[in-house]
Every structure is written in structure tokens, then in C-alpha cells.
C-alpha positions in Angstrom: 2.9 27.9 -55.4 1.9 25.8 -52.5 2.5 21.7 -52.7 -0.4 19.7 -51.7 1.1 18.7 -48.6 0.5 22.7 -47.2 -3.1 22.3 -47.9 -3.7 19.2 -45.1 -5.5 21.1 -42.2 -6.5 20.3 -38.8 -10.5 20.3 -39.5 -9.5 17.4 -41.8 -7.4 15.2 -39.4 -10.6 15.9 -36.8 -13.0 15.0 -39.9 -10.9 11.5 -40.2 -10.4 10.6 -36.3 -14.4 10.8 -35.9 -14.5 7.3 -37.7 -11.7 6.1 -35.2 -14.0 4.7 -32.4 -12.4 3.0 -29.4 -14.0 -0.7 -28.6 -13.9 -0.2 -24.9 -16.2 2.7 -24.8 -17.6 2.4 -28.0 -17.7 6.4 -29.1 -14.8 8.3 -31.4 -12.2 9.6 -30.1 -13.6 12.8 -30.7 -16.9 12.4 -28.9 -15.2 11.0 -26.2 -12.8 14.8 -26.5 -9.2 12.6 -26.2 -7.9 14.6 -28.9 -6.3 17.4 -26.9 -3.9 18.9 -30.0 -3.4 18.4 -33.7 -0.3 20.1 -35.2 0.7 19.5 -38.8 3.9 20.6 -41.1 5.4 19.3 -44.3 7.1 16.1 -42.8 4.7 15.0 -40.3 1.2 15.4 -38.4 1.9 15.5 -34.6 -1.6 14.4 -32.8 -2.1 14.2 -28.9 -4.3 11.7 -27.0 -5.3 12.1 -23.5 -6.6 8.1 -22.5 -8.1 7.8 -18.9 -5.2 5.8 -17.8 -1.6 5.2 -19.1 -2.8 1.3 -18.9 -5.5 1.4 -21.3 -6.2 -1.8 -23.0 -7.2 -1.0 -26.3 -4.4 1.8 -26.7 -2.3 -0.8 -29.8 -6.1 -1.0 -31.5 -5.9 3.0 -31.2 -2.9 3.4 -32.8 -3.7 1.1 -35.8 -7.0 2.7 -36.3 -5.3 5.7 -36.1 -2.7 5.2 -39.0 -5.3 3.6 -40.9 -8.0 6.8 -40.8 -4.9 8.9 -41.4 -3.3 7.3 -44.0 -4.9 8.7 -47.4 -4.8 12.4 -46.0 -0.7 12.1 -45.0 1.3 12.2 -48.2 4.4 11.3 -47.2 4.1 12.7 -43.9 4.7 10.7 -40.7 2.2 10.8 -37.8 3.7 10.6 -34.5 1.0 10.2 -31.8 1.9 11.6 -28.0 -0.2 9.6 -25.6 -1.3 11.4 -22.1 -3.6 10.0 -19.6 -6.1 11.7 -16.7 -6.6 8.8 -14.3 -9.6 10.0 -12.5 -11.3 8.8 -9.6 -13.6 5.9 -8.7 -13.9 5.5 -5.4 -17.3 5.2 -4.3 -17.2 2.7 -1.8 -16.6 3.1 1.8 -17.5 5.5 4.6 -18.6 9.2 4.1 -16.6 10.2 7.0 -13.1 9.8 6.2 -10.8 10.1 3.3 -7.8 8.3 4.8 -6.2 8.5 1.7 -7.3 11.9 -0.1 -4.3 11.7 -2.9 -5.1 8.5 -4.3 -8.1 8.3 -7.2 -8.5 4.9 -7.3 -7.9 2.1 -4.4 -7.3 -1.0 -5.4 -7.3 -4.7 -2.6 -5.7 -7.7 -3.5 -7.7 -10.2 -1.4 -7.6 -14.1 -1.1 -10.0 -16.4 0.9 -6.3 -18.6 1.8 -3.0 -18.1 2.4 -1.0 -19.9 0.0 -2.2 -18.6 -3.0 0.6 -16.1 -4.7 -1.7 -13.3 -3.4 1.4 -10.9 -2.5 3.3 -11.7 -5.7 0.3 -10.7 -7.6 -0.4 -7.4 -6.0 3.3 -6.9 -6.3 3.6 -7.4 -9.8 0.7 -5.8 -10.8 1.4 -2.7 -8.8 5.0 -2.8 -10.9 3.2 -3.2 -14.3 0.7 -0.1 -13.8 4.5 1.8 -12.7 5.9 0.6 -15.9 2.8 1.5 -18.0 3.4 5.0 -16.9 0.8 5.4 -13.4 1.8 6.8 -10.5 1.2 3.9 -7.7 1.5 3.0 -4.6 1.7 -0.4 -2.6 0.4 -1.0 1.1 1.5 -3.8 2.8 -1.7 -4.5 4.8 -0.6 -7.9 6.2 0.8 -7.1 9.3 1.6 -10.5 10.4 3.0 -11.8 7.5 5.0 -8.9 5.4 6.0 -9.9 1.9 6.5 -6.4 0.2 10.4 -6.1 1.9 11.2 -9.6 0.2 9.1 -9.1 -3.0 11.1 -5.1 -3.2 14.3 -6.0 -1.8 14.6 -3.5 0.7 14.4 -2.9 4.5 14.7 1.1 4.7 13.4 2.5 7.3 10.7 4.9 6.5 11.7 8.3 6.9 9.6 11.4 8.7 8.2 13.6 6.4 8.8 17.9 6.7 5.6 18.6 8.8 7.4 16.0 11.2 3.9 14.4 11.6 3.9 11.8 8.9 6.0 9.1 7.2 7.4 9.5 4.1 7.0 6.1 1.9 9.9 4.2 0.9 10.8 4.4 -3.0 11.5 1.1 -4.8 11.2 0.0 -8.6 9.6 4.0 -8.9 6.9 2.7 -6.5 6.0 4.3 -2.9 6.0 1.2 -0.7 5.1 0.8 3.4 5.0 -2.2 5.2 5.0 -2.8 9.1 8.1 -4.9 7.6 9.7 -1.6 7.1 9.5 -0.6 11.1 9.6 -3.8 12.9 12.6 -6.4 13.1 11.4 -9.7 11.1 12.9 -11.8 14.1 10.0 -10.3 16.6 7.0 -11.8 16.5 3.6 -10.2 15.9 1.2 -10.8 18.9 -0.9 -7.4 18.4 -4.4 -8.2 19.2 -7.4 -6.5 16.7 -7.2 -3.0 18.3 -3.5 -2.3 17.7 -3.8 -4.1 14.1 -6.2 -1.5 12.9 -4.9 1.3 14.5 -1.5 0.4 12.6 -3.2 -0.3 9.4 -5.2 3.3 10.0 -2.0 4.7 10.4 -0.4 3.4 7.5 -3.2 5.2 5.1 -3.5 8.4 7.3 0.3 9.2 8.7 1.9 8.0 5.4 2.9 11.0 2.8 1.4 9.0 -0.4 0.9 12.1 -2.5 -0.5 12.3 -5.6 -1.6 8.7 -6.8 -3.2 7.4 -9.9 -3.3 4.0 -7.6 -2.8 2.6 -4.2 -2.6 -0.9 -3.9 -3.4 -2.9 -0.8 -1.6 -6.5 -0.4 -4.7 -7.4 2.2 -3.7 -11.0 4.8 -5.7 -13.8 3.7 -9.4 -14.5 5.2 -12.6 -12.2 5.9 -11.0 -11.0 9.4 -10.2 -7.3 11.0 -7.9 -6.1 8.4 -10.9 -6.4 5.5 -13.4 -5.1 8.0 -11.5 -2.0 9.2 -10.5 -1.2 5.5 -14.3 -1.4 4.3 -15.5 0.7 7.3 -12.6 3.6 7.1 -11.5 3.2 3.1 -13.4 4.8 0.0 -12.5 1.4 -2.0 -12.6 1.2 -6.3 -12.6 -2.4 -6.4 -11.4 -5.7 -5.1 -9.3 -8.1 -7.2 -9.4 -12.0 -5.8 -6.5 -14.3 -6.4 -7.1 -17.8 -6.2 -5.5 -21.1 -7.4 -7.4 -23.7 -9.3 -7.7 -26.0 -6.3 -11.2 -26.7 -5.2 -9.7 -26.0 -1.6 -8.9 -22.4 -2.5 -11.8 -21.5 -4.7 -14.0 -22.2 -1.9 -12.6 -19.6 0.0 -13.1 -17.2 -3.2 -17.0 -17.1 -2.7 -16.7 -16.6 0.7 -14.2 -13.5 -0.2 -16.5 -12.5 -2.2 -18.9 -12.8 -0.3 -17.8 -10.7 2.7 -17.4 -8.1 -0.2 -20.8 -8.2 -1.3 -22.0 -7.3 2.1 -19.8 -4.9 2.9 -20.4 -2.9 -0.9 -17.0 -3.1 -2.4 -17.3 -4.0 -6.1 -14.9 -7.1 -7.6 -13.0 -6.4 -10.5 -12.4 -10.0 -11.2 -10.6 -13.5 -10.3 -6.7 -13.8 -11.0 -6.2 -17.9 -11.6 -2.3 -17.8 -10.1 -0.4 -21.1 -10.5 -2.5 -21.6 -13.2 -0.3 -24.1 -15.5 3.3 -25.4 -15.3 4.9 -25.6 -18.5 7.8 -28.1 -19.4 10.7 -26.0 -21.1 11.8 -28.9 -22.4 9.1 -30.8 -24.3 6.6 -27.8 -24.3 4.3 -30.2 -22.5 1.7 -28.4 -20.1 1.2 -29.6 -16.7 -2.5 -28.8 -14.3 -0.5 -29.3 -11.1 -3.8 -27.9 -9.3 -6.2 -28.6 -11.5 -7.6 -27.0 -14.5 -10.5 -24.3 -15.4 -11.5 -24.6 -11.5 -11.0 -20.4 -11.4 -12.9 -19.8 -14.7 -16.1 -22.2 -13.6 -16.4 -20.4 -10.6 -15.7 -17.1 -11.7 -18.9 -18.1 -14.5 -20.9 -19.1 -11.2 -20.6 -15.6 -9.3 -20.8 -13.9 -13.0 -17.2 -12.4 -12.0 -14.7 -11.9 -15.1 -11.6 -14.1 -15.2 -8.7 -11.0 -15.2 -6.2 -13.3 -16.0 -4.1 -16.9 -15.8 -0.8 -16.4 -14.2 1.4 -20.0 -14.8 3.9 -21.2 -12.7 7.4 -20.2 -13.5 10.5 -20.5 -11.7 11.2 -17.2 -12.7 8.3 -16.0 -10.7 9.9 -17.0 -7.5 13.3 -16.5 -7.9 12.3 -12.5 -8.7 10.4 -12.3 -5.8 13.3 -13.6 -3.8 15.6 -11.3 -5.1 13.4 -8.4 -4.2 12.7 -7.4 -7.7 9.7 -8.3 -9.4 9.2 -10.5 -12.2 7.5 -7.9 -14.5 10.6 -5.6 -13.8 12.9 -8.6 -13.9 11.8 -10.6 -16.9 9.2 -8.2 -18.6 8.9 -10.8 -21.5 8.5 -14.3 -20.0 4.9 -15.7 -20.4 4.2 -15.0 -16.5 5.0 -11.0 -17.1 2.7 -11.0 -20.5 -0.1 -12.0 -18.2 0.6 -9.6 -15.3 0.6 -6.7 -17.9 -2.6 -7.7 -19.1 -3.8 -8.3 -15.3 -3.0 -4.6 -14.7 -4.1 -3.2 -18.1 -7.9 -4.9 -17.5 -7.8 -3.7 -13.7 -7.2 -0.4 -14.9 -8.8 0.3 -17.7 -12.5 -1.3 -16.0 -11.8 1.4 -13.2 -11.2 4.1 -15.6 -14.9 2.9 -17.2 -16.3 3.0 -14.3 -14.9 6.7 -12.9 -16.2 7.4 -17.0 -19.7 6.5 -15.8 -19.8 8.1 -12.8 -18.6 11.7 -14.6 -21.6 10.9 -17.0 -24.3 10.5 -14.1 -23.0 13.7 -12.4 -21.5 16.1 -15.3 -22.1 19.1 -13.1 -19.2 18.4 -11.1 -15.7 19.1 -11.9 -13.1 15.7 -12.4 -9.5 16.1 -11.6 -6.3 14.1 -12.4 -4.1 15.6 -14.6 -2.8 15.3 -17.9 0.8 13.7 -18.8 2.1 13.9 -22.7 4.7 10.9 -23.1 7.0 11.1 -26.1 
């Protein structure tokens, strides 16, 4: 005779997860198809998700809702969930006529209006985070007069010529692929390339580099509105630009004219990153505006752009970078990391919405990505 744990069946845990909706997108789990497998014996129900990235904010609020639909139907059983992820494209900006990057789904610039502002060890960091979250990324050094990505990475390996002899292979840090003009050029010789030579370098660090298969590729963009943004707008199928700013009036000045230069040139903003945000005693717990306070969040309210996150300063922050191994990788729990990993789960997950969107305007044609089951 048959116990009543042999009579739990897979129609049932379906039944259950239809009343599982996710916040982000607002439909079950089972309307939106990320239940790819249920399998179910007498000590457990096994069930596999497929999210549209590995960073996917609301993945915790999954879980929980998960357990709780579940929980009357398991008796006694465990439920181990195996999450996946099919990162798909959504790159719509940019020129028709290239692709200089054809492996990457989503391209991501880290911009600033100033120098000054933390910009590199935000891109750095975040890059690391979406690595650590489980995305396959990669990291362009696109300031070619002032590399940071050698410091940040802690290495100066020379890039290394890929089989067909025709392209570079990136150099492998922290499991990130990483190029920087840093990489090929002493740091004791001094830049004096005029615009011509800068593109062409930056065009040949997209085109001539081996990047692969990529869920992101990150570009570390100089500070201003000059060549660098210009060429990468006119040659670069772009998913979004994230602005890093600090709370100074000085700085968030050159934040609308960022975004500005954006605007015209169609690449959507993701948001403003508030770096330097706070300084926090570790002795007395009192906090210190050292540049102000709220000035990114105003502003981002005045060019209805969404505040990503508030990044403090930390000592750790620095002394990571200057080690050459970033603070999420570093210290993965000081308050500094907490916010990165947020940084990079919003950034993600809003580009994952909006490759979502564009599969729903144009169902017809076939997505791609892939699918990865992480125990």
C-alpha cells in the first residue's frame, strides 16, 4: 500500500507555483515558463528555475514564496531548488553597421561627468559582483590615458595572441576577462595619442579582443563627454549607461551634462551611483557627509533617473583597490560590498526587464543565451 508521500505529483507542485508570482515582473513563475523541471521522490521535491540573470533581485523573495506555496503539499520532504539563468540580450542602442562585440548580450558604460569620482572602482567592483553572482563578464578598460583596471586587478600580464593569430586573448583575473591599454603599454610612457589613434585603440580593444561568450561587458569610460563616449555611441550596440557621481554640487553638475550627451546620442541610463556617499566613525558609529548629503538623490529626482545605489567611504575600499583585488572579492561583507552587490543586482536585473520587453514586442524571433543549473 502506497504512503501518502507517493501520491504528491508534479501537476500539483505546477498547481502550487502558479500562486508564486515574482514582484519584478509581476506574473507566476509559471506564466513567465521559469519552471524548467520538477522531480519528486519520498525524501524531497527537486524543482529547477531558469531566472533571466544569475543577479536577479528578487531571487531571496523567490525562494521564500517558494517554500511557503510548497509547504502543505511536502510531508516531510525537503525541497531543494536549482537556480539557472538565460541572460539574453538588450542591446538596442548604437549603429546598425557593426557588432564590434557579437559575444556580449548586454553592454554595460560606467560614465562620470569628472574625474575624481570613484568611477573606476565602481565599474570594477560591480563587474566582480555580477562574476560572483554567477555571470560571465567582462571588463574594458576604455580610459586610455588614465588605466586603473591593472591597479584595481593586480596584474600587468601581457595579453596573449589568440589561435587564429589575428586577435588578443583577454587577460583572466578574479574569473573576469580584463583588457586595458595598461596591459600593452609601460606606465612610465606617457600617453600623447591624439583622437584618431584613441579610437582606433579603443575600436581595437572591442573588435581584436577574443571576449567570447559574455552575459556582460563592462566599459570603465575616462571622465567627460569627449572622443572615447562619441566613438563608443557611434560603433557600440550599448544596454545602458550607469553614472557615478559624488554628492558634491561640483560633480553632480557634470552628471546632467553626462546625461545629457547620452540623451542625444540614444543610450538609455540605468541609474546614478552616489560613491563617497557617507563616512562612518568605527568608533562612535557617528556618520559623517564629508561631501554633502542627498545631493545625488535630488538630482537623480530632477532628471527622473533611479538612485542604483550609496556606496560610503571605507578605507577598505581603497586599500583593495590598491592591492589589486577588489573590495567585493576582498571584503564581501563590509557595508561598502553590501551596496555594490545590490548596485550590480539592480543593473542587471533592469537589463534583463528590458531584453523581457523587447522578446514580448517581437515574439517571432528566436532569443539566445543559455541555460546554467547551479547546485
Amino acid at each position: 500500500m502506497f504512503g501518502k508521500k507517493d501520491k504528491l505529483t508534479s501537476e500539483q507542485v505546477m498547481a502550487a507555483l502558479e500562486h508564486v508570482t515574482d514582484p519584478i515582473l509581476e506574473k507566476s513563475l509559471i506564466e513567465l515558463g521559469m519552471v524548467k523541471n520538477i522531480a519528486i521522490d519520498t525524501d524531497r521535491v527537486r524543482i529547477e528555475i531558469e531566472l533571466p540573470t544569475p543577479a536577479w533581485e528578487t531571487q531571496d523573495v523567490l525562494k521564500h514564496e517558494i517554500s511557503v506555496a510548497l509547504e502543505s503539499l511536502l510531508d516531510g520532504r525537503t525541497i531543494d531548488m536549482a537556480w539557472g539563468s538565460n541572460v539574453q540580450s538588450s542591446r538596442t542602442q548604437g549603429t546598425d553597421g557593426q557588432n564590434l562585440v557579437p559575444g556580449a548580450r548586454n553592454v554595460i558604460l560606467f560614465a562620470s561627468g569628472k574625474g575624481g569620482v570613484g568611477k573606476s572602482t565602481i565599474a570594477s567592483n560591480v563587474s566582480a559582483a555580477l562574476g560572483q553572482l554567477g555571470a560571465n563578464v567582462g571588463l574594458l578598460d576604455a580610459d586610455i590615458y588614465g588605466p586603473s583596471i591593472p591597479t584595481m586587478f593586480g596584474t600587468k600580464e601581457m595579453p596573449a595572441v589568440g589561435p587564429g593569430g589575428n586577435k588578443l586573448s583577454p587577460v583572466k583575473q578574479h574569473s573576469l576577462k580584463l583588457m586595458s591599454i595598461g596591459f600593452v603599454v609601460d606606465a612610465k610612457d606617457a600617453m600623447t595619442w591624439r583622437g584618431p589613434m584613441l579610437n582606433g585603440a579603443l575600436i581595437q580593444f572591442m573588435r581584436d579582443v577574443e571576449w567570447g561568450d559574455l552575459d556582460y561587458l563592462c566599459l570603465d569610460l575616462p571622465p567627460g563627454t569627449g572622443d572615447v563616449q562619441l566613438t563608443i555611441a557611434q560603433n557600440v550596440k550599448v544596454s545602458g549607461a550607469v553614472l557615478v557621481s559624488t554628492p558634491q554640487d561640483v560633480a553632480l553638475v557634470d552628471v546632467t551634462r553626462a546625461k545629457a550627451m547620452f540623451d542625444r546620442v540614444g543610450i538609455p541610463i540605468l541609474g546614478v551611483v552616489e560613491n563617497m556617499s557617507a563616512f562612518e566613525c568605527s568608533d562612535c558609529g557617528t556618520v559623517h557627509h564629508i561631501f554633502s548629503n542627498g545631493g545625488a538623490e535630488r538630482l537623480a529626482n530632477e532628471l527622473e533617473l533611479p538612485v542604483l545605489g550609496q556606496v560610503p567611504i571605507e578605507l577598505g575600499v581603497r586599500e583593495s583597490g590598491d592591492a589589486g583585488c577588489p573590495e567585493v572579492l576582498s571584503n564581501p561583507n563590509s557595508r561598502a560590498s553590501r551596496e555594490i552587490y545590490k548596485i550590480a543586482k539592480r543593473v542587471a536585473t533592469e537589463l534583463a526587464k528590458q531584453a523581457i520587453e523587447q522578446a514580448e514586442k517581437a515574439k517571432s524571433q528566436p532569443g539566445g543565451g543559455r541555460l546554467r543549473i547551479v547546485q
